[in-house]
Structure formats: structure tokens, C-alpha cells
C-alpha positions as CSV (number, residue, x, y, z in Angstrom):
1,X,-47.4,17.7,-11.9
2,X,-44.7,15.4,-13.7
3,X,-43.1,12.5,-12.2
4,X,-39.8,11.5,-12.6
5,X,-38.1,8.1,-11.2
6,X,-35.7,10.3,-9.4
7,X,-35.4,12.2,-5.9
8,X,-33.3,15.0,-5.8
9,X,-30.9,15.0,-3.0
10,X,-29.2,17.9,-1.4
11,X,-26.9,17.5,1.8
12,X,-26.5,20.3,3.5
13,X,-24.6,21.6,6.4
14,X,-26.2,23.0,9.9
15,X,-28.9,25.3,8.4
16,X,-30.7,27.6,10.6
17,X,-34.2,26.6,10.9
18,X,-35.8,29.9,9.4
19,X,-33.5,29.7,6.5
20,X,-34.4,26.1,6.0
21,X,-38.4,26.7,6.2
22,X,-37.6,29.2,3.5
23,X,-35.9,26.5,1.3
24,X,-38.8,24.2,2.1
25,X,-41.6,26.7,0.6
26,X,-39.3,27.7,-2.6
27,X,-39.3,24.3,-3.5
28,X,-42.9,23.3,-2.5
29,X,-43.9,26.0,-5.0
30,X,-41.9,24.7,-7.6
31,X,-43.3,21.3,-6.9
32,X,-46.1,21.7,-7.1
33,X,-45.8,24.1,-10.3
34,X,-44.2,20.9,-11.6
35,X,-41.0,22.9,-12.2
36,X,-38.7,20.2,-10.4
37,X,-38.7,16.5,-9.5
38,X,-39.4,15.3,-6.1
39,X,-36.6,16.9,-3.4
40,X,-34.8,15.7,-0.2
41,X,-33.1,17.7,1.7
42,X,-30.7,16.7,4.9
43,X,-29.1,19.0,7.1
44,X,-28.9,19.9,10.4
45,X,-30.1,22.6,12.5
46,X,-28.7,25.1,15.3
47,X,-30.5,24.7,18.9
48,X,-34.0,25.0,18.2
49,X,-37.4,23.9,19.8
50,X,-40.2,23.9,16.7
51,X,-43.8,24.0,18.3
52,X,-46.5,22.0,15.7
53,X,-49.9,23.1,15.2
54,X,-51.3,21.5,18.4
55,X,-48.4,22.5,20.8
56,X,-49.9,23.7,24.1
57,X,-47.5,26.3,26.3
58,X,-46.9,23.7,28.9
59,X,-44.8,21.4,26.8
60,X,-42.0,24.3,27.2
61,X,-42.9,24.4,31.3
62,X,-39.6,26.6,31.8
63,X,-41.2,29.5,29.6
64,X,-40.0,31.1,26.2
65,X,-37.5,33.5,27.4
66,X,-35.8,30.4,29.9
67,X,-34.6,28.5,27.0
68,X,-33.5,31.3,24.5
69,X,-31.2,32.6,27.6
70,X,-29.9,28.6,27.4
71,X,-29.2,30.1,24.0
72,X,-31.9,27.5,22.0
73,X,-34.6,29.4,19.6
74,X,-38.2,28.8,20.0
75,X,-39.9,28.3,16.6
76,X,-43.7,27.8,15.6
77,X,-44.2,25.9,12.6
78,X,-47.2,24.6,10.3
79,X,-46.1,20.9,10.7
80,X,-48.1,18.2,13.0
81,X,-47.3,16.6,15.9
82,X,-46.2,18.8,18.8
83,X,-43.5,19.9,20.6
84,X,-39.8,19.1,19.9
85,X,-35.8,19.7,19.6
86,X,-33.2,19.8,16.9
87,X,-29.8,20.9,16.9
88,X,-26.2,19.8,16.2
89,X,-25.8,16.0,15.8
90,X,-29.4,15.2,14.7
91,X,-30.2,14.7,10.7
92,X,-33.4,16.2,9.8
93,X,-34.6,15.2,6.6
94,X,-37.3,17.1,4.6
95,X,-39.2,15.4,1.6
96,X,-40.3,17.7,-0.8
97,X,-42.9,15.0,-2.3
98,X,-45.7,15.1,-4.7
99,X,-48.2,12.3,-2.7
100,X,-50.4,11.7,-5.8
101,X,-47.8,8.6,-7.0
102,X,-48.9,7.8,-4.0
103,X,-52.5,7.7,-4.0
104,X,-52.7,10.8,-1.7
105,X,-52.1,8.7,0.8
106,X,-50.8,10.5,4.3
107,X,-51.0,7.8,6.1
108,X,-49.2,5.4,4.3
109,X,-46.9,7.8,3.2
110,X,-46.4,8.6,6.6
111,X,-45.6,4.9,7.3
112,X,-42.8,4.7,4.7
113,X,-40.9,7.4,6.9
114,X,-41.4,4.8,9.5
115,X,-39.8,2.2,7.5
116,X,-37.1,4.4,6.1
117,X,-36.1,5.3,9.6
118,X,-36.5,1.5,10.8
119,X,-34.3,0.3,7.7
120,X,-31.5,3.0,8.5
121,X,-31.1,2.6,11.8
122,X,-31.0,-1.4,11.5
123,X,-28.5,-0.8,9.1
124,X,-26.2,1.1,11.8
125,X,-26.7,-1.0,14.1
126,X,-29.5,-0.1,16.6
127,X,-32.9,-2.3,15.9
128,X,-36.2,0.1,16.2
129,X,-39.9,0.1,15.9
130,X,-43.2,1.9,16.1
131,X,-45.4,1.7,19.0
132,X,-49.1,1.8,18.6
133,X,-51.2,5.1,20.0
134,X,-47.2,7.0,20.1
135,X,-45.6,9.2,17.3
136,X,-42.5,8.8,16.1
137,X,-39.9,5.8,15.7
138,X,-38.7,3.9,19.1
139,X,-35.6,1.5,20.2
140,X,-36.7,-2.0,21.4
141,X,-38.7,-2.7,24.5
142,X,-42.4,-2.0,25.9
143,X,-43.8,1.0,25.5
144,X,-42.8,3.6,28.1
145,X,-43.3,5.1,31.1
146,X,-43.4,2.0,32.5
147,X,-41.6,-0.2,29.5
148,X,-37.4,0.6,28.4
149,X,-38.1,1.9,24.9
150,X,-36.7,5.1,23.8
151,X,-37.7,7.7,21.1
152,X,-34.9,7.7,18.8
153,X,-37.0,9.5,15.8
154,X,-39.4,12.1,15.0
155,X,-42.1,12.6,12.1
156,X,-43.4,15.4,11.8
157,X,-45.5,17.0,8.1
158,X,-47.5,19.0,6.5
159,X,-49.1,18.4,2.6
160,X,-50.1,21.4,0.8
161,X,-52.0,20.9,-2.8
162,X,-50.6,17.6,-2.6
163,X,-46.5,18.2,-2.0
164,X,-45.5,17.8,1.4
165,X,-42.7,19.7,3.4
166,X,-41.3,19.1,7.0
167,X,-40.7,15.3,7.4
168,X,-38.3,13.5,10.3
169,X,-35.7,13.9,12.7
170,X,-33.3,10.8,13.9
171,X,-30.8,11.7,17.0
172,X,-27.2,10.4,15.8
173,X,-24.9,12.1,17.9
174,X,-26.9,15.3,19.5
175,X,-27.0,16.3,22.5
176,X,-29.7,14.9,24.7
177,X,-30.5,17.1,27.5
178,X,-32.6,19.2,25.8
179,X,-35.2,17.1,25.5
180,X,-35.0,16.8,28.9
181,X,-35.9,20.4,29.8
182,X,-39.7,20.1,27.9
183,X,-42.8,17.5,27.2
184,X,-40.9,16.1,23.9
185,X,-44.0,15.6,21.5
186,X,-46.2,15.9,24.1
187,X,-45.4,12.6,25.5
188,X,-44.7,12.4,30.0
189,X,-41.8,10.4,31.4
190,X,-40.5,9.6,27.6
191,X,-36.4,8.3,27.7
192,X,-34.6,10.3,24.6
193,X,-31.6,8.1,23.0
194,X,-29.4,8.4,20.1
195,X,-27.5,6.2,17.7
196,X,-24.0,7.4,19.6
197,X,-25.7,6.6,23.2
198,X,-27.3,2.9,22.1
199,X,-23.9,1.8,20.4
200,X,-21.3,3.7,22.7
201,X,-19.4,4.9,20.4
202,X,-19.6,8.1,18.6
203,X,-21.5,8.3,15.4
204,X,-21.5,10.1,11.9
205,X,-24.2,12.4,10.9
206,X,-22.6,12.6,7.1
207,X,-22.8,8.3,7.0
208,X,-26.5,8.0,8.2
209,X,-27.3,10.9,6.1
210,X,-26.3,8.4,3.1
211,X,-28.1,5.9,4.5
212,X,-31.6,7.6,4.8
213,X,-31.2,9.0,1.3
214,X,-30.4,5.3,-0.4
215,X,-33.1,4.0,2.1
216,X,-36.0,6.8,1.2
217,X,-35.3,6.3,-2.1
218,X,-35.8,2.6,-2.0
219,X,-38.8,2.9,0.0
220,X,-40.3,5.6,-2.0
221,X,-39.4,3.9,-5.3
222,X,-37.3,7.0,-6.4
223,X,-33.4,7.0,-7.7
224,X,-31.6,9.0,-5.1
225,X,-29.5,11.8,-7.5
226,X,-27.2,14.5,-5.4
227,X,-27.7,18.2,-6.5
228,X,-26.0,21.4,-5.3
229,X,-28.4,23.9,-3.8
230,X,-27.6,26.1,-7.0
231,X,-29.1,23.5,-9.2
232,X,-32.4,23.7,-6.9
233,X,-31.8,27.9,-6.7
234,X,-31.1,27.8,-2.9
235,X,-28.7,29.5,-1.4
236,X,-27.8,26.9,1.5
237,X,-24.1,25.7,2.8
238,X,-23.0,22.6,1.5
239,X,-22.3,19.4,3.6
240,X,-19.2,19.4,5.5
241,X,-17.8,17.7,8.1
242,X,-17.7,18.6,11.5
243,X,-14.8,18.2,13.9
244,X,-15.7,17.2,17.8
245,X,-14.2,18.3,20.8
């Protein structure tokens, strides 16, 4: 499996999540056939909840059926963790990364998501750390229920013959109340917030989409280099943006 000092990077626009899990095992195949160089791809996605492998029926206590007539899809998926939302607002990124420059590590490899999220959202203003014993990436304060920090981003992967797909999910400017409607990653009396809700002021999903590609890259030790999907053989829309009502 060749390495190159470059990460491909491919913005996308909102991208159904079954068309993106496609996407996702075209180029892990590839990857791991050593056809291509290591691959990030941002988008968004249309209302979605994505169960993981351990997701247990109560963490959607409303039922299936309830939320698809709210008009969100329910999804399983082969990534860890549990239990969670995307849709419009929210940049999902998914590192298509071969972990043996990495010492196989998925642990630490996990961690540099961590700081790659951390760095970003600095960088936009909103200061954010982990929290031992709880997934994910947190705004200031003790830990919750009973401390003010809020989940503000989500890791979530899975590592096949070494290349992993899946990756993390930061709320920009997304609507909020669906998290409120199930057991977000498994985890009671949890406060969701967003860069738009911490900084009052509406936020965009294009700019902090630049800002975890330059940051991943930096922590990954990897040359961020924008593709088209046709370079990659994907048929995906192309970054655009969006207009709010």
C-alpha cells in the first residue's frame, strides 16, 4: 500500500447518506488496493439518524416509523459508537486512511480526530475538549448531566485491512432538535450545541470545511490537495453554497 505525502480532498455538497457509504467502500477498495493516496471527503447529509454497531432500540425511544413520518431516515451502519444525527448544517468528514503510517494505531489515530476537531473549532472561535469515559469532542465546562459542557462533535469509525472509513461529525449551523428526540450516542441528559448557537451568529459550513481539511492535514502529516469526484471516479455533487431562509 503506497504512501504519498498528500491527502486527497473532495468537498462535496449535501450527499444522501446511502450514496455516501457507497463512495466510502469504492474508495476503501482502492485504498487498500493501493490504487489512490489517502482520501477526505466533506459533505453534508440529508436528515438522517445512523445507528453504530452497538445501538440498542431504545436510543430511538419514539420508534422507527415516528421519525421517518418527521421526514428523517433511519440508517444502520458498520461504524462504532452508537446512536446519532446528521443533516443540513453539520460537516461530516470521512478519512479514507491507510493506519499503517501510523503504526496501526486506532487509538491514537482516533485521538488526532480529537485534535483536529479541537484545533478547528479553536480556530472559529469556540474552545473544546475531550472528557474522559465520553465519546466525542465537548465545549468547556464539567462533564454533564450535572456539569455545562456540550457535545459539539462526533467520531465515529471503522478500519478494514488497515484503511479506515466513517470518521466525525461537527454541528456548525444544523439544526438541534433532533438530537433532542433520541439517546444521542447513548449518552442521558447530554446538551447538543453548535458553532452558530455558542457564537450567536450564523456560521459557514464551506469555511470550517476549509479549516478541518488544512487542520487534518497538519495533524495527519499529509498535504491537503482538492480533487473533483471524477478524478476519485465518484459520481457525487460538488460543493456549493447554500442560501438560508
Amino acid at each position: 500500500m503506497r504512501v504519498s505525502s498528500e491527502i486527497l480532498v473532495l468537498q462535496c455538497g449535501i450527499v444522501p447518506y446511502e450514496q455516501a457509504r457507497e463512495a466510502q467502500a469504492r474508495l476503501e477498495g482502492a485504498r487498500q488496493r493501493g490504487e489512490i493516496a489517502d482520501v477526505l471527503l466533506l459533505l453534508e447529509h440529508p436528515p438522517v439518524y445512523t445507528r453504530g454497531r452497538r445501538s440498542a432500540p431504545a436510543e430511538l425511544p419514539m420508534g422507527v416509523e415516528w421519525y421517518e413520518a418527521q421526514g428523517i431516515e433511519v440508517r444502520d451502519t458498520d461504524r462504532g459508537g452508537l446512536v446519532t444525527y446528521h443533516g443540513p448544517g453539520q460537516l461530516v468528514a470521512y478519512p479514507i486512511v491507510a493506519l499503517a503510517p501510523y503504526g496501526d494505531d486506532v487509538n491514537e489515530y482516533v485521538r488526532g480526530l480529537e485534535r483536529v476537531m479541537i484545533g478547528s473549532l479553536a480556530e472559529h472561535g469556540v474552545r473544546a475538549q475531550t472528557i474522559a469515559g465520553l465519546t466525542g469532542v465537548w465545549t468547556e465546562g464539567e462533564r454533564p448531566p450535572t456539569g455545562k459542557a456540550r457535545k459539539i462533535g462526533s467520531i465515529g469509525v471503522h478500519v478494514s485491512r488497515g484503511v479506515t472509513t466513517h470518521g466525525l461529525a461537527v454541528n456548525v449551523s444544523n439544526d438541534l432538535q433532533p438530537f433532542e428526540w433520541i439517546v444521542p450516542c447513548g449518552l442521558e441528559g447530554v446538551a447538543m450545541t453548535s458553532l452558530t448557537r455558542e457564537l450567536g451568529a450564523e456560521q459557514s459550513v464551506e469555511a470550517f470545511a476549509e479549516t478541518i481539511a488544512r487542520r487534518f492535514g497538519g495533524v495527519f502529516e499529509r498535504i491537503p490537495k482538492a480533487v473533483e469526484a471524477a478524478d476519485l471516479g465518484l459520481d457525487l455533487p460538488a460543493a456549493r453554497l447554500r442560501s438560508r431562509s
